[in-house]
C-alpha positions as CSV (number, residue, x, y, z in Angstrom):
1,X,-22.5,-29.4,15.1
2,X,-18.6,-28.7,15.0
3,X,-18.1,-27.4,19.0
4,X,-15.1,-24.6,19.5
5,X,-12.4,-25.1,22.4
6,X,-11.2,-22.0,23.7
7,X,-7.3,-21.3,25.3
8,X,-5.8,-18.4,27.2
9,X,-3.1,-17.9,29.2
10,X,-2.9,-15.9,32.5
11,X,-0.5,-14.4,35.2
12,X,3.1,-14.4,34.3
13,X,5.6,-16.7,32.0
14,X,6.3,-20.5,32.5
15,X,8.5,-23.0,30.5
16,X,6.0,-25.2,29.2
17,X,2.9,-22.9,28.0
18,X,3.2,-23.1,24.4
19,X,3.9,-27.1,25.3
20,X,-0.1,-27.7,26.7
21,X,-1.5,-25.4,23.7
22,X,-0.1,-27.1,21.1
23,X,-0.8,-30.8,23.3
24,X,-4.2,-29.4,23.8
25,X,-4.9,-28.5,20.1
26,X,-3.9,-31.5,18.3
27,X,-5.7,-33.5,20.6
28,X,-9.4,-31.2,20.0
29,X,-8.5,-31.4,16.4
30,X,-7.8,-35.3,16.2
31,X,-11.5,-35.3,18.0
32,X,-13.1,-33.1,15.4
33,X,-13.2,-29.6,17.8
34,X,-12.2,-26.3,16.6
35,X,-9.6,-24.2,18.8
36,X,-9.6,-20.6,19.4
37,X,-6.8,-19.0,20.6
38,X,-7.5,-15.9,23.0
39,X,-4.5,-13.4,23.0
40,X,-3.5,-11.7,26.2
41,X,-4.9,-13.7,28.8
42,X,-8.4,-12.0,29.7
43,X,-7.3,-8.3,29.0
44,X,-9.7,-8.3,25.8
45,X,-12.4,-10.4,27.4
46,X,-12.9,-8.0,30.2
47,X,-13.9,-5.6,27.7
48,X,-16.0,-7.2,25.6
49,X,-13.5,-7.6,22.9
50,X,-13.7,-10.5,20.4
51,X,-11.1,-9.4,17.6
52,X,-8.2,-10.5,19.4
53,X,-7.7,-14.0,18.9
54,X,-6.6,-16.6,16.5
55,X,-7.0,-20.0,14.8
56,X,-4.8,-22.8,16.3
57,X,-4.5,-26.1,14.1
58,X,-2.3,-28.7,14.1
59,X,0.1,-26.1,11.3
60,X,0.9,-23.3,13.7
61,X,0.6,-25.7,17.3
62,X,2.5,-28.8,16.8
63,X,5.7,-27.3,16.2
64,X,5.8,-25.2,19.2
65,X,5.0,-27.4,22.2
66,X,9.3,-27.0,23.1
67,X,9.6,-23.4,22.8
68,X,9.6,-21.2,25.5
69,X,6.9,-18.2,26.3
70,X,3.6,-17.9,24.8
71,X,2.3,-17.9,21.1
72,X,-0.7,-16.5,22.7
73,X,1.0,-13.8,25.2
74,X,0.2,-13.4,28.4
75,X,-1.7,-10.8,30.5
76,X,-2.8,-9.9,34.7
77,X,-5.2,-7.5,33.6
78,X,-8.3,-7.5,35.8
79,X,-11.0,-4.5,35.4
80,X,-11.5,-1.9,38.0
81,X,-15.4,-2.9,37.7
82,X,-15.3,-6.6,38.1
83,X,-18.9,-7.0,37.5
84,X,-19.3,-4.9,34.5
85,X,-16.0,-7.0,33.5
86,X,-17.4,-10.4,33.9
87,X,-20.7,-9.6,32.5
88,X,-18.4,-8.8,28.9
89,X,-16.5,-12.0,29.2
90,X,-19.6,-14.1,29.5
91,X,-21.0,-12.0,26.9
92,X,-17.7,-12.1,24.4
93,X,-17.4,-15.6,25.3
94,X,-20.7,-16.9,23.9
95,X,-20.0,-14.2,20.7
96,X,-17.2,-16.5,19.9
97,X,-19.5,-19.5,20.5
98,X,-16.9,-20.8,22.8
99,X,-18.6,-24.4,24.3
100,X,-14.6,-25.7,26.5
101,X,-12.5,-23.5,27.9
102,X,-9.0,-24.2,28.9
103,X,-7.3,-22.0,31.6
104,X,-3.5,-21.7,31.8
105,X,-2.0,-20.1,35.0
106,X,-2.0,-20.1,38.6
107,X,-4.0,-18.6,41.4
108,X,-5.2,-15.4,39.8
109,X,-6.9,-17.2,36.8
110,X,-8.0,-20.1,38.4
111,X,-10.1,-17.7,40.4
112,X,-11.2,-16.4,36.9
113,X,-12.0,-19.9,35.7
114,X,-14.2,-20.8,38.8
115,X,-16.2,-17.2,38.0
116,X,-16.7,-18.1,34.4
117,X,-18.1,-21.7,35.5
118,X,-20.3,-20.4,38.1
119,X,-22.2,-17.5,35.7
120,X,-22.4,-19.6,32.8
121,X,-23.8,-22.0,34.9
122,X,-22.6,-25.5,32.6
123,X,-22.9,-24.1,29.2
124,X,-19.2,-23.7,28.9
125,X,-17.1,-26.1,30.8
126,X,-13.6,-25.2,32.1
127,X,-10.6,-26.9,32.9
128,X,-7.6,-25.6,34.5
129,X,-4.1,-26.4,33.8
130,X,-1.8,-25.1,37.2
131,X,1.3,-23.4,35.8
132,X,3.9,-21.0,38.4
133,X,7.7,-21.3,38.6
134,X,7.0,-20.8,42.6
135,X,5.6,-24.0,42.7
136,X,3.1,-23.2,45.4
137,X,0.1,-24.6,44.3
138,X,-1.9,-27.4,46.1
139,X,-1.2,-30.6,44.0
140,X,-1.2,-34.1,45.0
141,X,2.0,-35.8,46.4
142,X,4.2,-33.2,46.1
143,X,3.7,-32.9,41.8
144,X,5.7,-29.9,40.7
145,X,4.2,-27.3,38.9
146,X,4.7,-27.2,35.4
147,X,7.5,-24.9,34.4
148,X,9.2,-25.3,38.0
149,X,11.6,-27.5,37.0
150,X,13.1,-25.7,33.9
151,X,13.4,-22.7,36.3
152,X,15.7,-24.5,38.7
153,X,17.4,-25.9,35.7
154,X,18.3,-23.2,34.6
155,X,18.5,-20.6,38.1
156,X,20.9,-23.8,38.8
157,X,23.2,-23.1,35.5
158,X,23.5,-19.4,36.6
159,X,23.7,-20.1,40.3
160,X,26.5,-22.5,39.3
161,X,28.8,-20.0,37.2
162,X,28.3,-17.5,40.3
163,X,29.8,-19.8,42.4
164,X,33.0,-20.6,40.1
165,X,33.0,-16.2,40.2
166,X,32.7,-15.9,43.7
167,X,35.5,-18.6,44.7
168,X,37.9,-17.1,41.5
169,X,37.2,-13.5,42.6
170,X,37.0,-14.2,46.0
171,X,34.1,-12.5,46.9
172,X,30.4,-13.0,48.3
173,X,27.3,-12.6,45.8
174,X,23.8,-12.6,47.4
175,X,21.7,-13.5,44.4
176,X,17.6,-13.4,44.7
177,X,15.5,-15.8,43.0
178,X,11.7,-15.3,42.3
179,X,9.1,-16.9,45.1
180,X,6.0,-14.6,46.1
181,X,5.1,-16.5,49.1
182,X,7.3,-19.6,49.3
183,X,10.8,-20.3,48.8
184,X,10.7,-23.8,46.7
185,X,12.9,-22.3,44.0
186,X,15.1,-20.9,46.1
187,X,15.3,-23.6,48.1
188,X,15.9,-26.0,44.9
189,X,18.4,-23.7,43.0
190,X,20.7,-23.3,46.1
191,X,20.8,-27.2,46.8
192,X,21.0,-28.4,43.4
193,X,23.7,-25.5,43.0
194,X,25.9,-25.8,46.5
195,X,24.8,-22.0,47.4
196,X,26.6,-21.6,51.1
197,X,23.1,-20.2,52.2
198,X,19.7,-20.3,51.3
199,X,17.3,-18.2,52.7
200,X,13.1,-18.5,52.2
201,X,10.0,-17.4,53.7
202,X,8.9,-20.2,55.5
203,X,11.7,-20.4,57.9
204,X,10.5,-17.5,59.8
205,X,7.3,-18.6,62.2
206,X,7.0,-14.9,63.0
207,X,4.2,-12.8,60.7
208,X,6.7,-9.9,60.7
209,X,10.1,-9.5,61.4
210,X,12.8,-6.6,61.5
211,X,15.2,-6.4,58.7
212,X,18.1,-6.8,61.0
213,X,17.3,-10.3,61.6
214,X,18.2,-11.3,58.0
215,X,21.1,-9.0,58.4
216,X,22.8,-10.6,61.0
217,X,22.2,-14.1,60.2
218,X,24.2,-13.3,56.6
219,X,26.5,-11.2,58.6
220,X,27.4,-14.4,60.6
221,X,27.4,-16.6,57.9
222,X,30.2,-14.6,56.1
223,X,32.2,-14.5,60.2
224,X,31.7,-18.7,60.4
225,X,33.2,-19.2,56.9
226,X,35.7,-16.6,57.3
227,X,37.2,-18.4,60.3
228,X,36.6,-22.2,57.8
229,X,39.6,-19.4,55.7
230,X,36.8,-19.0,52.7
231,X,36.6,-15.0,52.0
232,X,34.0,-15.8,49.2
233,X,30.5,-17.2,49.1
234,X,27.1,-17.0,47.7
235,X,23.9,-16.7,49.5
236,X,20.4,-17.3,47.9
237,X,17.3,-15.0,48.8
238,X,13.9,-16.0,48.0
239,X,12.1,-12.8,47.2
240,X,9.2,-13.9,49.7
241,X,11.9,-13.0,52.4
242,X,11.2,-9.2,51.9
243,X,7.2,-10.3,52.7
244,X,8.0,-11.0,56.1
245,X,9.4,-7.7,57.0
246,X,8.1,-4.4,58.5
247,X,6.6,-2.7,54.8
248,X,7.3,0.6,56.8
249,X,10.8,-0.8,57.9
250,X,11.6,-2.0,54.3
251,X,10.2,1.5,53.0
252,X,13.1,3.3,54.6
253,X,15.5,1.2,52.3
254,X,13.2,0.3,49.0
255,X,10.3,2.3,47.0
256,X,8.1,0.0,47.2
257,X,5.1,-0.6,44.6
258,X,2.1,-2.9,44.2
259,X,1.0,-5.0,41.2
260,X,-2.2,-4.7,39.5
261,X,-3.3,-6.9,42.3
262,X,-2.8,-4.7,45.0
263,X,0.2,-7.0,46.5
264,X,3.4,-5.6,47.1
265,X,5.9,-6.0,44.0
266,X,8.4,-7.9,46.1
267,X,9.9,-8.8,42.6
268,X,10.8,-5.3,41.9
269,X,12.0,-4.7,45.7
270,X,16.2,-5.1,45.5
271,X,16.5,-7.0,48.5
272,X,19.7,-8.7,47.9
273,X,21.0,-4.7,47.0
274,X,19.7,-3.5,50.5
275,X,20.9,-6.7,52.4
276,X,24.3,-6.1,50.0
277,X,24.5,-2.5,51.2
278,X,23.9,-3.2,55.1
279,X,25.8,-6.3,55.6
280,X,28.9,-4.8,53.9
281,X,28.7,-1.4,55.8
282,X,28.4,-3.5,59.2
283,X,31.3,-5.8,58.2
284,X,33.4,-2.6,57.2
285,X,32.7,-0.9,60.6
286,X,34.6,-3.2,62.3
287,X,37.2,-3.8,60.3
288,X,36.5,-7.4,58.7
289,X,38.1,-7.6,55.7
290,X,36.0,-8.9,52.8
291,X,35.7,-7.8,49.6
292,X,32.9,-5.8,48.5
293,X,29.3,-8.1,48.0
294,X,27.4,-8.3,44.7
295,X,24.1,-8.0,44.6
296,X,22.1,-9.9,41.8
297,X,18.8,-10.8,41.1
298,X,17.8,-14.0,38.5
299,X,13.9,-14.8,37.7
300,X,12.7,-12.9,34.7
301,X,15.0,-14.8,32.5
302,X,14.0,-18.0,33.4
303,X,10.1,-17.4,32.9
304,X,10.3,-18.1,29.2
305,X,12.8,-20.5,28.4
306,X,12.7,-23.7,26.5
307,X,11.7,-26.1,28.9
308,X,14.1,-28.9,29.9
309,X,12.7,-32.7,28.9
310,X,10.7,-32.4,32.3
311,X,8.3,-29.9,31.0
312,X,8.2,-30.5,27.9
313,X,6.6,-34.2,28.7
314,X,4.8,-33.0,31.3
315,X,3.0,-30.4,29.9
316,X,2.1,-32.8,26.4
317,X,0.1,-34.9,29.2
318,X,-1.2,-32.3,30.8
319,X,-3.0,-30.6,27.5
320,X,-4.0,-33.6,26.4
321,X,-5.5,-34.5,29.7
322,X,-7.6,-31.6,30.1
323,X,-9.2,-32.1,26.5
324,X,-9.8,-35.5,27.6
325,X,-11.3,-34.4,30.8
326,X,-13.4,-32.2,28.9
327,X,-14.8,-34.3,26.4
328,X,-15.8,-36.7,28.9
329,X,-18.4,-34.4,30.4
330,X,-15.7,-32.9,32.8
331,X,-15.9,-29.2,34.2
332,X,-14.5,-27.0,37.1
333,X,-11.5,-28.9,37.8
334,X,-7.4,-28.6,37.7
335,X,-5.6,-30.9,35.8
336,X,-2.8,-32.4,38.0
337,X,-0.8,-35.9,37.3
338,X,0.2,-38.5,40.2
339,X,1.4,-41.1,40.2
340,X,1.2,-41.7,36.6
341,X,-2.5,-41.1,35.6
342,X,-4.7,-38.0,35.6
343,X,-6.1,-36.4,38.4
344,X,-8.7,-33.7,38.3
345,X,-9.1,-31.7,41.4
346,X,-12.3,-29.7,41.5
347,X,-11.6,-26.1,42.1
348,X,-13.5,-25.3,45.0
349,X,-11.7,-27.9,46.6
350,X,-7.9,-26.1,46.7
351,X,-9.4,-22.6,48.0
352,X,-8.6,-21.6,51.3
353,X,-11.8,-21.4,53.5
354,X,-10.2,-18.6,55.5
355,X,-8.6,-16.1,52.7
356,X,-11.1,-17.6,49.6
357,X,-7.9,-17.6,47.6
358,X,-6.1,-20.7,46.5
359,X,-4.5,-22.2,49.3
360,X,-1.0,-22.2,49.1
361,X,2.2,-24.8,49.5
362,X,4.8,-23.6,51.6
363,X,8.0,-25.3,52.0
364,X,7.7,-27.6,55.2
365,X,10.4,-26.9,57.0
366,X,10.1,-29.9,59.1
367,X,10.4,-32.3,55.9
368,X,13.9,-34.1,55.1
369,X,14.0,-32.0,51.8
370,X,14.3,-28.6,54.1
371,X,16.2,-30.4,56.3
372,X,19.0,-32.4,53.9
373,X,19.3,-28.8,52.7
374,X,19.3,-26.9,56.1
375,X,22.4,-29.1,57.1
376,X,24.6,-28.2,54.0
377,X,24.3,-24.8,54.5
378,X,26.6,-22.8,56.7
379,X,25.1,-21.0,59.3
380,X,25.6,-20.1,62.8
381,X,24.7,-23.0,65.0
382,X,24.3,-23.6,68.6
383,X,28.0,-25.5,69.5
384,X,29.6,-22.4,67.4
385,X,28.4,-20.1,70.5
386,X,30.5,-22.7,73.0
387,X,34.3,-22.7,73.3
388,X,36.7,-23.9,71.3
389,X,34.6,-23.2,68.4
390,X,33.2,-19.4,69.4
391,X,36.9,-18.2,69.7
392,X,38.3,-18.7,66.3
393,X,34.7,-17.3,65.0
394,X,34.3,-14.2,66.8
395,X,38.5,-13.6,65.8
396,X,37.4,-13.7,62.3
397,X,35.0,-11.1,62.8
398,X,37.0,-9.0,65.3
399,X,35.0,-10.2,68.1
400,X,35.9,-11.1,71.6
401,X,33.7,-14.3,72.5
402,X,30.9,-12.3,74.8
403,X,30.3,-10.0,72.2
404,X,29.8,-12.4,69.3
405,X,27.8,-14.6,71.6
406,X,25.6,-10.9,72.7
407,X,25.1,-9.9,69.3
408,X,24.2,-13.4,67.1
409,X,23.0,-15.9,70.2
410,X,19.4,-14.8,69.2
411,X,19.8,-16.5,66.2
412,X,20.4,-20.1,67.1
């Protein structure tokens, strides 16, 4: 009896996707399995709905495994009645006569995939492939996320450009990248790029914060490199950063929304427009000339582009792995790669004991990757609050020495 693979994508965009679909295809088809497509991640399924999908083959697969987004779409849709919902998945599942499954996304749908195991208790065994451009998934020695890489490639090209404006124009941008809960893009797109700040998440120990921290250490950074004679710079924000402040605080500045979730839509919160807005106001009121900041915000374009050589690889092994897993008997386990061979983690084994969510991986700020990056950035530090150094600073921002030490000292 010919056995039928199934594939669907959840969560958002990656570089790569259409890459582990078409890898994952050719490979159940050079092992005699059908493939079934399932369009829009699990919005059908949850309903019971078995019309939307299509036939993949080695025709309409191979060619696509370097193109960017997804041939079979994407969705985050998750029913108001998660029981009544799973009970039509299981249901629409076995009406398709689906025996593998392969899951493609991140924390959302690997919580799906671990549901789907558990009430079909082994007749359909699941594999997950990890995909986010936040890179905050669990994986073994530090392996990137698929599409991660592509991201910073390209957030790096834009970044780069900025720059070149910012030094020709002589002006500041302050530019936010994409990074829910960590700031690993951010972090790699401003060192890769030169940004003269970076600014993520995990930097702040605090569980909340007030928005005039950020404030002031930006406000600083544009005083120290004022008195270094630079009028211009750009500072990266990892959208995580608006996580860590005072919703009510960031409510007097932002409408603020939450995703289908229920978390806060920090991608939709302008924080580099709010942090633009105060910053320049506060440099204005006394006096220090700059020109006026740009705000900018870069993320949704690079969720679906062609994926750089990285991916493309990467995500060829990783489909082929997970059919490979699964035709060995394999079920209820991530695909990851280290150190050059296949690694399958069992699912239960990257959720948080705590939350029950997917634990995630934050940026250690004690590691020499923060660190080599922490150094080239400029910020206030603690010799710039001692003489002769606090004297030309606090000139450049129409200081005397006291009250630039009163008003940033906190920071350092």
């Amino acid at each position: 009896m010919i056995k039928n693979l199934g594939i669907v994508v959840g969560g958002g965009p990656a570089p790569g996707i259409n890459g582990v679909i078409s890898a994952a295809t050719v490979e159940a088809h050079n092992r005699g399995i059908n493939v079934i497509g399932i369009m829009d991640g699990f919005k059908w399924l949850f309903k019971g709905d078995t019309n939307h999908v299509i036939k993949l083959n080695n025709k309409n697969a191979w060619p696509v495994h370097s193109r960017g987004g997804s041939i079979l779409r994407i969705s985050r849709d998750f029913p108001d009645n998660a029981e009544e919902g799973f009970r039509n998945m299981i249901k629409a599942l076995k009406k398709l006569k689906i025996h593998y499954l392969i899951t493609i996304g991140g924390d959302g749908t690997s919580f799906v995939a671990r549901e789907i195991e558990k009430r079909t208790k082994g007749e359909i065994s699941i594999v997950h492939v990890p995909k986010t451009i936040d890179n905050d998934l669990p994986l073994p020695g530090g392996a990137p996320t698929f599409g991660f890489e592509t991201a910073r490639h390209w957030g790096t090209q834009i970044v780069r450009n900025i720059i070149e404006d910012a030094r020709t124009t002589g002006r500041w941008y302050f530019v936010t990248t994409m990074g829910r809960h960590t700031g690993h893009l951010a972090l790699g797109i401003g060192k890769a790029a030169g940004a003269t700040i970076t600014m993520i998440p995990e930097q702040f120990k605090a569980k909340q914060m007030k928005f005039s921290r950020m404030a002031d250490i930006l406000e600083s950074t544009i005083i120290k490199r004022l008195s270094q004679g630079y009028p211009y710079g750009v500072a990266i924000l990892a959208e995580g950063v608006a996580g860590k402040i005072d919703p009510r605080e960031l409510a007097q500045y932002e409408y603020l929304e939450n995703d289908e979730r229920g978390d806060l839509r920090l991608s939709e919160v302008q924080l580099g427009r709010i942090l633009q807005r105060f910053v320049h106001r506060e440099l204005e009121n006394r006096k220090v000339n700059i020109k006026k900041i740009v705000h900018k915000t870069i993320g949704y374009e690079l969720r679906a582009a062609d994926p750089i050589p990285f991916d493309a690889e990467y995500t060829r092994n990783l489909g082929y792995s997970a059919v490979k897993y699964l035709m060995k008997g394999g079920s209820g386990a991530l695909i990851s790669f280290y150190e050059g061979k296949m690694k399958p983690i069992p699912l239960r084994k990257i959720i948080d004991p705590v939350t029950k969510k997917t634990r995630v991986r934050y940026v250690d700020t004690k590691a020499d990757p923060y660190e080599v990056g922490r150094q080239y950035m400029i910020r206030l530090k603690k010799e710039d609050l001692s003489p002769p150094a606090i004297a030309k600073i606090a000139k450049a921002g129409r200081f005397t020495a006291d009250e630039f030490r009163k008003k940033y000292s906190y920071l350092v």
